[in-house]
N, C-alpha and C positions, 0 to 999 in steps of 0.2 A: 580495560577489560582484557584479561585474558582468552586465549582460545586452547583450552586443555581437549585433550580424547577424551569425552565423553563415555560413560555407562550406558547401556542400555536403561530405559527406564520402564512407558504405555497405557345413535343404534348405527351401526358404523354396517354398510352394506359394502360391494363390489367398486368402494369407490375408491379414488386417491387416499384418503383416510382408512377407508380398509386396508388395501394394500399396504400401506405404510404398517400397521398395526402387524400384521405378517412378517415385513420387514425387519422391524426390530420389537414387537412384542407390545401389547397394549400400555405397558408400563412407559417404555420410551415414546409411544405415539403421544401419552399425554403429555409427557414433560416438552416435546416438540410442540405440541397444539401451545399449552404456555407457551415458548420461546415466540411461539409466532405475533401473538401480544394481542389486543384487541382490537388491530387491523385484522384479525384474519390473514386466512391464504388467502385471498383475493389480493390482499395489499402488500406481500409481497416485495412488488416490484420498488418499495422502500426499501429492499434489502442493499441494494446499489445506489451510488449516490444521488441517483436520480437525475443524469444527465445524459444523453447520450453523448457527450463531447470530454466527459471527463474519466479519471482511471485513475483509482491506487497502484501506482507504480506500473500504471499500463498507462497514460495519457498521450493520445495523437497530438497533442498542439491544437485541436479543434478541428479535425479532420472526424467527419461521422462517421459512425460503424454502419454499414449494411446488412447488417442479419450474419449469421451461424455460416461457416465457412468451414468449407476443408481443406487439407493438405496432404499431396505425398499420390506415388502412383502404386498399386498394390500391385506383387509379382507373389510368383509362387503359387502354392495351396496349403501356406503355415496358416499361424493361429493370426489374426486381427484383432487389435485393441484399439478401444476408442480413445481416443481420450479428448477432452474439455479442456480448453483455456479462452483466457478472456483478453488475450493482449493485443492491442492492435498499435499503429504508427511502427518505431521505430523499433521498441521490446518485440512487438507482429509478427515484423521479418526477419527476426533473430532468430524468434520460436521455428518458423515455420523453415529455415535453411537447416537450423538444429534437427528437425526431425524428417526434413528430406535427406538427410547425412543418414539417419538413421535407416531410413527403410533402403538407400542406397547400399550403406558398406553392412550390412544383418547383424551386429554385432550379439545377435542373441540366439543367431540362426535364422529358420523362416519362421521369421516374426515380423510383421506388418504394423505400423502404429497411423491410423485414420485419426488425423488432427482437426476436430473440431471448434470452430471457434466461434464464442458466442458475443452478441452484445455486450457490452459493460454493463449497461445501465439494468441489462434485465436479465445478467448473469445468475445471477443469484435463485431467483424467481424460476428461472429453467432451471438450473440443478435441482432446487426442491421437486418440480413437479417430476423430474425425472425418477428423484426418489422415491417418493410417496408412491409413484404408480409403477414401481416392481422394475424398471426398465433406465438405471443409469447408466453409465459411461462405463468403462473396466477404470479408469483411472482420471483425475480433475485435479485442477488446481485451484486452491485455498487461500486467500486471505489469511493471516494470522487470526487474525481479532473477529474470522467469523466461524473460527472452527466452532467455540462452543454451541451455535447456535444447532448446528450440523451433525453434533458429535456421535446420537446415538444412531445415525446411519453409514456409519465409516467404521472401518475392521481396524481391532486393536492390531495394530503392526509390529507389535513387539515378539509377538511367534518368529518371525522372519527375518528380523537382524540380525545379522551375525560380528563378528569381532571386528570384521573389513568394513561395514557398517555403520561406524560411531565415531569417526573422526570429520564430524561438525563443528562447526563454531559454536562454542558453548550456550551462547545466550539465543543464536539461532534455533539449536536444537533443543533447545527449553519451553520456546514458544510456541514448536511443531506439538506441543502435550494439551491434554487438557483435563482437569483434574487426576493430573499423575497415568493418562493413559494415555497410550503413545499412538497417536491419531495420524500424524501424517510426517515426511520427509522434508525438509525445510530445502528450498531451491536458493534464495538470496532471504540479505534485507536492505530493504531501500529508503534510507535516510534525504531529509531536506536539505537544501544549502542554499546559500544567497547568488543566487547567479547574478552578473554585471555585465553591463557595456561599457568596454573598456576606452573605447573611445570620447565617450561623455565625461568618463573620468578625467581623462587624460586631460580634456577642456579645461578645469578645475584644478587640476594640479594634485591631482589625489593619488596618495602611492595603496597599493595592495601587499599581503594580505592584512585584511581589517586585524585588530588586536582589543577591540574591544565595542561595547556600543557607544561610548565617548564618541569614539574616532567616528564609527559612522552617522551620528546625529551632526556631526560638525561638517563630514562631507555631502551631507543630503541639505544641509541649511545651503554651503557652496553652491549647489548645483540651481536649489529654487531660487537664488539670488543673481547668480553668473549666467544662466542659460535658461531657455523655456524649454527645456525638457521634465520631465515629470521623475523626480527624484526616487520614488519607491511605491511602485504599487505590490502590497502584500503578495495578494494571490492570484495567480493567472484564470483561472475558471469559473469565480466565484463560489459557486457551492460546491468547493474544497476550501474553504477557510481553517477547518478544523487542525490543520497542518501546524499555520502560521500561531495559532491560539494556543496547540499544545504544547509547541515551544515555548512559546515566550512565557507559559504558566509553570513551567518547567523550571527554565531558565529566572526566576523570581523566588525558587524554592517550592511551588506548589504543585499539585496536580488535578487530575481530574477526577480520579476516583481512588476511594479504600475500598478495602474488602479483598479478599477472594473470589474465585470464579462461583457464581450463584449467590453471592452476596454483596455485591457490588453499591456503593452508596456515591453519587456525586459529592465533591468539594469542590464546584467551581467559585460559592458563592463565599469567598474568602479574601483575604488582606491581597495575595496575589494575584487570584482571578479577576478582582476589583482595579489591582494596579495595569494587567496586563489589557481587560478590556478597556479603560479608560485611555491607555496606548495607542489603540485602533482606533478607536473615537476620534483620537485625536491625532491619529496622521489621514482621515480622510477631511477633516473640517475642525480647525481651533487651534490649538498649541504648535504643533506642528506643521501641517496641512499640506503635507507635500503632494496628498492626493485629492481625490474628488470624494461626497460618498455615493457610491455607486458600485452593486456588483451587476452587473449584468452581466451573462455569459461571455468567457470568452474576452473580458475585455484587456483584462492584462495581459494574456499573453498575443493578444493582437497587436496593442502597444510597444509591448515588449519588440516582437518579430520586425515592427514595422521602423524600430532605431529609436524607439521617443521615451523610453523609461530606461533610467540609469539598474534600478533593483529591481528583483524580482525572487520571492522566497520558494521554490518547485522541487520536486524528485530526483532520482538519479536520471530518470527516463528522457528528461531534460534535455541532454545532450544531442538527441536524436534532431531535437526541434530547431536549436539553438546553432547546430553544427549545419545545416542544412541552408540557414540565410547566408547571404553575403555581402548584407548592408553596413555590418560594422565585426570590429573584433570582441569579444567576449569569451568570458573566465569566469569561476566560483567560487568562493572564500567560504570559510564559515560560518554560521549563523548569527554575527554578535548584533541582535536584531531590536534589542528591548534594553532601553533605560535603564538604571537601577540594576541590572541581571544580577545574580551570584556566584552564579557558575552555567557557562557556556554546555547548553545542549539541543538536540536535533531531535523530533520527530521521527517515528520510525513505524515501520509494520514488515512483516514481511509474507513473502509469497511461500506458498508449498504444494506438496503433491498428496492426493487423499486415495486411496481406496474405497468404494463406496462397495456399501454391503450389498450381494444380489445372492437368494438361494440357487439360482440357478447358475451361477457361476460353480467351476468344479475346483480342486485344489490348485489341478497345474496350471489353471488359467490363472489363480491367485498369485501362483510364484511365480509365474512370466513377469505378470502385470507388476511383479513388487521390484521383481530383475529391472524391471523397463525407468521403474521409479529411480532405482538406487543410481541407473546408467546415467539419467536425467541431469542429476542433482552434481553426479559424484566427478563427471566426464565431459564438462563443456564450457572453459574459460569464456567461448565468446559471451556468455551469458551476462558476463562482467565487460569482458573489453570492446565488448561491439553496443550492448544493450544495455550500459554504464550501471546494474544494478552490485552490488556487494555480494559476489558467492557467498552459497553458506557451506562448502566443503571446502575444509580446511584447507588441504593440501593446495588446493588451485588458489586460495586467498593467498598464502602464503608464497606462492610457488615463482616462478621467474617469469612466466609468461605473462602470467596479467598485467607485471611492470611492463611492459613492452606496448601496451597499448597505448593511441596516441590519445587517449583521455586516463592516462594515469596520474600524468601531473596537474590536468585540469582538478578531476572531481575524484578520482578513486582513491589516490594517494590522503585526498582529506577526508573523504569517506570514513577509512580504513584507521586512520589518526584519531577519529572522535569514536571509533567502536572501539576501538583497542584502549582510549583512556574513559569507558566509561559513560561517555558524553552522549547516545541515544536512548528516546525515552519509547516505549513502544506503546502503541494502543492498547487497551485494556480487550481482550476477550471475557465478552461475558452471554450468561446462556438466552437472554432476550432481547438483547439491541444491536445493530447494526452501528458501530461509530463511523462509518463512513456517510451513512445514510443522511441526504442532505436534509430532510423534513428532522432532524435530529438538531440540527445546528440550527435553523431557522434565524433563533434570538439572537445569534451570533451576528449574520448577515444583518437582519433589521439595527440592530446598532451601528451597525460601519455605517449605513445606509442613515445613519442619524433619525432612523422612525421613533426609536427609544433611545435611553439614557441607557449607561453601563452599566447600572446599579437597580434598573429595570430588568435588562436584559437578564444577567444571568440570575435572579429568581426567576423567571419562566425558565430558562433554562434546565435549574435545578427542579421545579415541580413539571418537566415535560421529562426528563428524566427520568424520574422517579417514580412517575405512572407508568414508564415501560421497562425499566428495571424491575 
């Protein structure tokens, strides 16, 4: 992939439903009531993966969140902005040194940013209600793949770019759109990779990096033979499987959906998805079996942390977790994780910053808030070198600094090698599903877990889809 400068591109009473209708107009209130599916707003709280221990590219290691948190000490009598994030562990304290920098050195003047931070698991479910009922944030961060859900209560940000503005990573800044209107500012994106202990390896005689899935079916045979360590468990959380699945359906030639945004049709249940779930099948019980079937919370990356699993397939946020033991040495290759592959690719989504609509906000407070955005995005290498995620402004991806961190040659450096050939596949944004949402993946989980066959699995899959599509 290239990284060019980018162009500009962009009976209802007194309730949350009213308000919202106010908001962005009866027109958008229904198209949001659809998106919200036939859970209702009540159910929600399936907008996040429905964990409190897990995170798109926010992931503790299994460390709980506590509820809604602030950050930062307010001086002055300028303006305050709120702003929403969802990161906790290691991204957390990134976020939250980033914007005690900010209210520290003003760089906007007296402007004050009140860092909010909410739940993962019920992130989602608070922004809506904040929406709906007239009273959000000045500014939040986004999911890629959940802006469309979102879309008609976020200010087209294309008034407010200007030429200093548009030097994103192309495929980044493509993502921050949604149906060609420019919704938000893209912060990184956070690709998977195979993390290892290096030490297990070493037992084995296994050199790095992987070059193919040959190579590593032959070192995970090694290891279930030579050692009683557990050669590769997929996914560290369990209901994050989706990671490991959109790979490997990737990496086979397939995918997960056609369509455009609003018209989105599942293909999982195809020659690939067939081959890739019967994969997983069969590294928890049968051909392979290097693992158990079993996702319980939590359980890989407890194995993982605890020395007793050679693999493990997780995010860039990874680092935070994995840098922090000191039971063994450990490093990250890239994905060659599936049999048969075609061509080597990773998983991906990325984070951004939204402007959510409020009539009562005035203009200046919009171009503070967009200043605060563009500062965000455009001004803060550690976001990559501390908080291992992929900037998505060019200049600092490209730039000297982020070589200099000491997780450059671990994970950035490959990172940066599979975005630049191409090699990440992103989640689908689409205007009624949640793809992170774990009640989404379900059939996914009951197959590792051997409740179903593979060839069960994804038709539910494909008709669970397809009713909230």
């Amino acid at each position: 992939m290239n990284y060019p400068v980018m162009a500009s591109r962009s009976s209802a009473s007194d309730s949350g439903e009213g308000r919202a209708a106010r908001l962005v107009g009866a027109s958008g209130r229904r198209k949001f009531i659809r998106g919200v599916g036939a859970a209702g707003i009540a159910g929600l709280a399936g907008c996040s993966n429905g964990s409190n221990n897990s995170g798109g590219g926010s992931n503790n290691g299994g460390q709980k969140s506590s509820g809604a948190t602030s950050g930062g000490t307010k001086s002055g009598s300028g303006m305050t902005l709120t702003y929403w994030t969802l990161f906790t562990g290691g991204d957390g304290v990134v976020m939250k040194s980033i914007i005690d920098r900010f209210n520290k050195q003003k760089p906007l003047g007296d402007v004050h940013i009140k860092r909010v931070r909410q739940p993962w698991a019920k992130y989602y479910q608070k922004l809506y209600t904040a929406l709906s009922g007239g009273n959000p944030p000045d500014v939040a961060i986004s999911h890629g793949y959940q802006l469309g859900r979102f879309v008609d209560y976020y200010h087209d940000l294309g008034s407010f770019i200007t030429k200093k503005d548009k030097h994103y990573v192309g495929k980044t800044w493509d993502r921050a759109k949604v149906n060609g209107k420019r919704v938000a500012l893209p912060l990184d994106t956070h690709p998977v990779g195979l993390y290892y202990n290096k030490d297990i390896l070493d037992k084995v005689g296994a050199s790095m990096p992987l070059k193919s899935a040959d190579q590593f079916v032959q070192i995970c045979n090694k290891i279930q033979n030579q050692t009683s360590k557990t050669p590769f468990i997929p996914d560290p959380y369990a209901d994050m499987g989706f990671r490991q699945f959109t790979t490997s359906i990737h990496q086979l030639g397939g995918q997960l959906m056609t369509g455009d945004y609003g018209n989105r049709k599942p293909v999982i249940d195809t020659t690939a998805g067939k081959t890739a779930m019967t994969y997983y099948y069969n590294v928890a019980k049968g051909k392979y079996g290097w693992d158990k079937p079993d996702t319980s919370a939590n359980r890989g990356t407890k194995a993982m942390q605890a020395g007793d699993v050679a693999f493990i397939v997780n995010g860039t946020w990874y680092v935070d977790v994995l840098g922090k033991q000191k039971k063994f040495k450990w490093d990250m290759t890239k994905p060659y994780i599936t049999p048969g592959m075609k061509d080597l690719r990773s998983e991906t989504a990325i984070h951004s910053i939204v402007m959510p609509k409020n009539p009562k906000t005035s203009d200046k407070r919009k171009q503070t808030a967009f200043k605060f955005m563009a500062w965000l995005t455009q001004k803060n290498p550690e976001w990559g070198m501390h908080a291992g995620h992929l900037n998505a402004w060019k200049p600092i991806l490209d730039g000297s600094k982020i070589k200099s961190a000491k997780i450059w040659p671990k994970t950035l450096s490959k990172f940066k090698e599979m975005a630049t050939n191409d090699q990440l596949v992103y989640l689908p944004t689409t205007k009624n599903m949640s793809m992170s949402a774990s009640s989404n993946w379900q059939w996914l989980h009951d197959c590792y877990d051997h409740k179903v066959q593979p060839a069960q699995a994804l038709k539910k899959g494909t008709k669970s889809w397809n009713s909230k599509l």
